[in-house]
C-alpha positions as a printed Julia matrix, in Angstrom:
275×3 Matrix{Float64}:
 -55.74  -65.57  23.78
 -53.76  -62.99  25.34
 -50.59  -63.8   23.0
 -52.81  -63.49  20.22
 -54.53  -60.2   21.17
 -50.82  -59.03  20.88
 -49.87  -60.37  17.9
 -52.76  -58.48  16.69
 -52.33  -55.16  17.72
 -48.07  -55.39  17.17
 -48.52  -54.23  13.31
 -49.39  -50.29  12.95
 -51.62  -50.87  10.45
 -53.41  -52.74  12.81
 -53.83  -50.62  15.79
 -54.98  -47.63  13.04
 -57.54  -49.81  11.7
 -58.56  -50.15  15.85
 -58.62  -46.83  16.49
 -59.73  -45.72  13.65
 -63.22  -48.14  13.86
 -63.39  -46.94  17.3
 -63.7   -43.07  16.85
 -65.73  -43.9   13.4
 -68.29  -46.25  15.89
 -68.79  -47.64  12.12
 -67.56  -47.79   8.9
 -67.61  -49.02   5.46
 -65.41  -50.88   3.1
 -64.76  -48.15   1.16
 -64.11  -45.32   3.76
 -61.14  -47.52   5.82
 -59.92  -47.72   2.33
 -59.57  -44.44   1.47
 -59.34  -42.58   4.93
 -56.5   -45.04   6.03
 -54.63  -44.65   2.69
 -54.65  -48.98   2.01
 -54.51  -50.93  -0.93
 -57.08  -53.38  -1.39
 -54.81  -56.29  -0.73
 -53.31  -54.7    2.39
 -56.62  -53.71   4.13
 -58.1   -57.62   3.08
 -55.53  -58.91   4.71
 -55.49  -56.99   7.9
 -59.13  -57.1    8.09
 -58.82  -60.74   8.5
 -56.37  -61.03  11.21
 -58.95  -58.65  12.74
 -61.81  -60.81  12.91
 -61.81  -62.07  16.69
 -62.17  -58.2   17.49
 -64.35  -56.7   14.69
 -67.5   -58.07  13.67
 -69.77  -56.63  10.12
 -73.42  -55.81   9.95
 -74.22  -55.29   6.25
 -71.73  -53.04   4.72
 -70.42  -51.92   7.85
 -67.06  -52.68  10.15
 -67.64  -52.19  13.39
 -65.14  -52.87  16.74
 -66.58  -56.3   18.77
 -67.03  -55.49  22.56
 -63.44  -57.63  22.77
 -61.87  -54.82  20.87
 -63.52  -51.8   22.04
 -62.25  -52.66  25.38
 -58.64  -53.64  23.77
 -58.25  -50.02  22.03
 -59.82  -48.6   24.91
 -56.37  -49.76  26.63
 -54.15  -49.4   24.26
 -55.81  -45.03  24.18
 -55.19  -45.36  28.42
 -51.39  -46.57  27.41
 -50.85  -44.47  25.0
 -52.21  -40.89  26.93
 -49.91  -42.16  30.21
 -47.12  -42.56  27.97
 -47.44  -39.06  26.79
 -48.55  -37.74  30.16
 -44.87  -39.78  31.35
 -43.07  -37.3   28.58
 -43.94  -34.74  29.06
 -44.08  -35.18  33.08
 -39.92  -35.6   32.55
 -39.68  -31.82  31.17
 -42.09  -30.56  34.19
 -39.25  -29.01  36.53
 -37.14  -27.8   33.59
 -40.22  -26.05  32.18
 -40.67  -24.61  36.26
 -37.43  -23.92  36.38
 -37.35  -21.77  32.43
 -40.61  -19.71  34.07
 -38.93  -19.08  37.39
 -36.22  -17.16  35.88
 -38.54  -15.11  33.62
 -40.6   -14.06  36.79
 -37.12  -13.48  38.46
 -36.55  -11.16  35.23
 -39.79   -9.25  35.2
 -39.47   -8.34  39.02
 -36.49   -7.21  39.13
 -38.02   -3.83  36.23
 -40.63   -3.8   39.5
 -38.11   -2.52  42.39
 -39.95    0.66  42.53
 -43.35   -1.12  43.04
 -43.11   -2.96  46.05
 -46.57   -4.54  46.05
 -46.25   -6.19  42.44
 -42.4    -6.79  43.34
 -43.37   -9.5   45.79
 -46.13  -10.18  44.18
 -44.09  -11.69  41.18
 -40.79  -12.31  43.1
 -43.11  -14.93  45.38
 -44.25  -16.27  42.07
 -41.18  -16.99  41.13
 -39.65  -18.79  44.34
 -42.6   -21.06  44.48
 -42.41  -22.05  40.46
 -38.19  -22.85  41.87
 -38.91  -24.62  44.6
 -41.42  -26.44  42.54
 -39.22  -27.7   40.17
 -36.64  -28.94  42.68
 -39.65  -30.82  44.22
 -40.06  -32.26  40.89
 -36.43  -32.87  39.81
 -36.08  -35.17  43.04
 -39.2   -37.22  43.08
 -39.64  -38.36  39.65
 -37.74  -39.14  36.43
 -36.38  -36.23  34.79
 -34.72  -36.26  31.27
 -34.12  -33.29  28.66
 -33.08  -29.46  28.21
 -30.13  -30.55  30.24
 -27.68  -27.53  27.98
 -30.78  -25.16  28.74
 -30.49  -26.26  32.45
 -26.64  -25.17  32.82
 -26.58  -22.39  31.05
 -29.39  -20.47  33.53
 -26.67  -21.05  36.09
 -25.52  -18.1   34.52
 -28.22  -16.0   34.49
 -30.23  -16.84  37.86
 -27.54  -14.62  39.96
 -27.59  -11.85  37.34
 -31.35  -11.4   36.42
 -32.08   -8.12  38.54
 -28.4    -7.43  37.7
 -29.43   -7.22  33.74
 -33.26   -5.66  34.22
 -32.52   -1.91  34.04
 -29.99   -2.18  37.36
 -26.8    -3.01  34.68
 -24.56   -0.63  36.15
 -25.8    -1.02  40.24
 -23.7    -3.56  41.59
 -25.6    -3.8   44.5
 -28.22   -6.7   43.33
 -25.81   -9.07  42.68
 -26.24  -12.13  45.42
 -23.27  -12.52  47.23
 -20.36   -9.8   47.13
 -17.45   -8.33  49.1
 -16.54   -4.73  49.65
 -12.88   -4.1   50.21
 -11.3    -1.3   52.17
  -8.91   -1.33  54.69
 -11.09   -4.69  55.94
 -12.95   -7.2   54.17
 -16.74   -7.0   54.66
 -19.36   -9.43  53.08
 -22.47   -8.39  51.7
 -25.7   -10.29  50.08
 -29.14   -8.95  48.14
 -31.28  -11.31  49.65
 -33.63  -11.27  47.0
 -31.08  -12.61  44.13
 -29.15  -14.35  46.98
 -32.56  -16.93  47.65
 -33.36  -18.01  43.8
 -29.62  -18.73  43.43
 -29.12  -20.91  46.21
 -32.31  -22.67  45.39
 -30.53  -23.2   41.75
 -27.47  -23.67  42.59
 -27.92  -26.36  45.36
 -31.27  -27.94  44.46
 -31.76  -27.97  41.04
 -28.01  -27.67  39.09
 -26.2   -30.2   40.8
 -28.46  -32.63  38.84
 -26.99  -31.81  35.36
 -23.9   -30.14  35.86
 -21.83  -33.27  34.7
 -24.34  -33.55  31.45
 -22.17  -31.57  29.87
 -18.73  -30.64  31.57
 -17.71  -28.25  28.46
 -20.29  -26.31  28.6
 -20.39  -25.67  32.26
 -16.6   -25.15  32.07
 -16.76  -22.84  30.16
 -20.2   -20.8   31.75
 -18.05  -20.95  34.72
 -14.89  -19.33  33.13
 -17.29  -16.61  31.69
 -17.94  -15.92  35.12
 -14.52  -16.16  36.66
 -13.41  -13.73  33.85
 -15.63  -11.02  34.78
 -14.53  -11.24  38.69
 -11.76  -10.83  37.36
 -11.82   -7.62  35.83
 -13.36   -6.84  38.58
 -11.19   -7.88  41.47
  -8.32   -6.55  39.81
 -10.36   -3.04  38.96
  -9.82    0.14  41.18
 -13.62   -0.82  42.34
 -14.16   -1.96  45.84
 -16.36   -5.37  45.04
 -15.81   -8.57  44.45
 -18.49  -11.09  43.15
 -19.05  -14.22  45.29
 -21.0   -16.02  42.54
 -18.71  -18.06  40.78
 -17.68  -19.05  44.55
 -21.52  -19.91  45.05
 -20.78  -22.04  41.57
 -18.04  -23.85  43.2
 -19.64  -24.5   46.31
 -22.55  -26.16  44.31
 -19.76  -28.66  43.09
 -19.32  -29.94  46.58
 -22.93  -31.56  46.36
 -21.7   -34.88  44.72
 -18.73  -36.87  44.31
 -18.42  -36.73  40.72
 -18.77  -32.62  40.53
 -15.89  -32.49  42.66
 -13.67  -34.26  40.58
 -14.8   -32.6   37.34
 -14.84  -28.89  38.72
 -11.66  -29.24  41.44
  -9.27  -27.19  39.48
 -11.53  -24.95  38.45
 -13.0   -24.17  42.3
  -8.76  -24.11  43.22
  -8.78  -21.23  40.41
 -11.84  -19.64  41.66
 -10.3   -19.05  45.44
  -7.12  -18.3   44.28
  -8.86  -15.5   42.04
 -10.76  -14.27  45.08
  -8.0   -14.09  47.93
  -5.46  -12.35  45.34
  -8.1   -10.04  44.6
  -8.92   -9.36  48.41
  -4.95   -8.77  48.31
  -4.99   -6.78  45.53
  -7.52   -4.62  46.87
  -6.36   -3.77  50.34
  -2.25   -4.1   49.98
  -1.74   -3.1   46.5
  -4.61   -1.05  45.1
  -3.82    3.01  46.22
């Protein structure tokens, strides 16, 4: 019986028919006809391989108690499957919202009380969606995913504070010494990214994060070899990130070699050859 309940309900046409009857409660001849778009021949034919679930009263199809309780499972099926999808772009979509309350708070600086206000929104919504990203199946936006590596450090850094260097996460100041400084509140969301939610689609696509990375390797750069006295630490944050799985550390090695050597000959630069 149960083999032929599936033969049944493996055509389409079928399972409309089902469903259809179903939300209907009843139905005649000419409605399934018309509503369902069926020739004559086809809707015969597929009435009759649905006798052992629908039975007629008059003019009138109506669903058998044997297949009100098969589309009722075949509705449960269908609503987990879509619950499943969309479950699978849950921390990506936490992650996306994260960064915009990242954004708006850092315009807030001067209002403390809505500052942490949205900056605590935005921590939870991150930690949220490496919760997520660990403890189920997650599949999609995997570009989208890498390329807010690139804009989690910098968010204060781009919302009205473009020319204050001090927001940026991690960063040295160079005089005669070397002295390390942090912004706490850009230094916690990028850690979270960085080590909880990037290393798990980094190798998705190793062009693209090659060459999000060399973006920002090119502005340290410029800036290590400016007559400024910072350095950025976050393409060193980047690289550090790699060192979560094997397979990061064999994709990323030259570029992390590149990203030291950048950083000491700029810490050079800066305190033997700069005037």
């Amino acid at each position: 019986m149960k083999d032929n309940f599936t033969r049944i309900i493996k055509d389409k046409i079928r399972r409309e028919i089902l469903i259809y009857l179903y939300n209907k409660n009843k139905a005649i001849y000419s409605d399934i006809l018309h509503d369902l778009n069926l020739s004559t021949g086809k809707l015969n034919y597929h009435l009759k391989t649905l006798q052992p679930l629908i039975t007629k009263e008059g003019d009138y199809y109506m669903l058998n108690e044997k297949g009100r309780q098969l589309v009722e499972i075949m509705l449960s099926l269908g609503n987990d499957k879509r619950e499943s999808e969309y479950a699978k772009y849950l921390a990506q979509f936490l992650a996306v919202a994260s960064l915009i309350f990242l954004f708006i708070a850092g315009g807030l600086l001067s209002q403390i009380n809505e500052f942490y206000t949205i900056y605590s929104i935005s921590i939870i919504l991150l930690l949220a969606s490496a919760f997520f990203l660990y403890t189920q199946e997650v599949k999609g936006l995997e570009n989208a995913m890498i390329f807010l590596s690139i804009l989690f450090p910098y968010a204060f850094y781009l919302n009205g504070h473009i020319f204050v260097y001090f927001v940026l996460p991690a960063y040295l100041i160079i005089t005669s010494s070397v002295s390390i400084h942090y912004y706490i509140y850009e230094l916690i969301p990028t850690l979270i990214y960085y080590f909880g939610i990037l290393p798990k689609f980094m190798n998705y696509n190793e062009k693209l994060m090659i060459t999000l990375w060399t973006i920002i390797l090119g502005i340290d750069v410029l800036s290590s070899f400016s007559y400024s006295y910072l350095i950025d630490l976050t393409p060193l944050l980047l690289g550090l990130s790699t060192l979560i799985n094997r397979e990061s550390i064999q994709n990323y090695k030259i570029l992390f070699i590149l990203t030291l050597t950048v950083i000491i000959v700029g810490i050079l630069f800066k305190i033997i050859i700069k005037p």
